[in-house]
N, C-alpha and C positions, 0 to 999 in steps of 0.2 A: 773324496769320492770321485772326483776328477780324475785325478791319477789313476784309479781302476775303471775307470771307463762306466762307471754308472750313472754318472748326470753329463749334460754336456750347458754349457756359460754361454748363454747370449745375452744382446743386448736388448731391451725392452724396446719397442718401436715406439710407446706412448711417452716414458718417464725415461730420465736420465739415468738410471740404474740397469744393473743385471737382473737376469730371467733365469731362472736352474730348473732345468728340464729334466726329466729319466731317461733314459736310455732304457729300450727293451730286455727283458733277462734273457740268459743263453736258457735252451730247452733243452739240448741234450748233453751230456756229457761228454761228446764228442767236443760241440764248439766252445764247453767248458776250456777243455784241455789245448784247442785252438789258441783263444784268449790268452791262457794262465799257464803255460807247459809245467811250470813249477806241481802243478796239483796233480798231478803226474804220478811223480816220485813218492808224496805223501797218501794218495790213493792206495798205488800197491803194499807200501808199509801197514796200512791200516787193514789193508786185507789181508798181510801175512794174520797178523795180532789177530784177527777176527778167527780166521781156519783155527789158529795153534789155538785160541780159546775152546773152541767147536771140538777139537778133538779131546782137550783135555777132559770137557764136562761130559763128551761120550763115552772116555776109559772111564771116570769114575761112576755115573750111569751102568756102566756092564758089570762093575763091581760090586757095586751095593748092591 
């Protein structure tokens, strides 16, 4: 969870151990994509799959 930037490791001011904090979430898809450019790529894939879904169930919709 480190590695993706969702907590961030400090050290405890009281006790000799570590402290795992959260880190804020992104809010827009914007600083999504900032972050992660990877989700990018898998975004627009998923959107292809989404439409070509959307239109198949409206040819068969016109049909029946």
């Amino acid at each position: 969870m480190k590695s993706l930037e969702l907590i961030k490791k400090k050290r405890s001011p009281i006790a000799a151990n570590n402290v795992y904090v959260f880190n804020k979430p992104v809010k827009s898809v914007e600083e999504l994509i900032v972050k992660f450019p990877e989700v990018e790529k898998y975004r627009d894939e998923r959107l292809a799959k989404i439409k070509a879904s959307e239109q198949t169930s409206k040819k068969r919709f016109a049909a029946g």
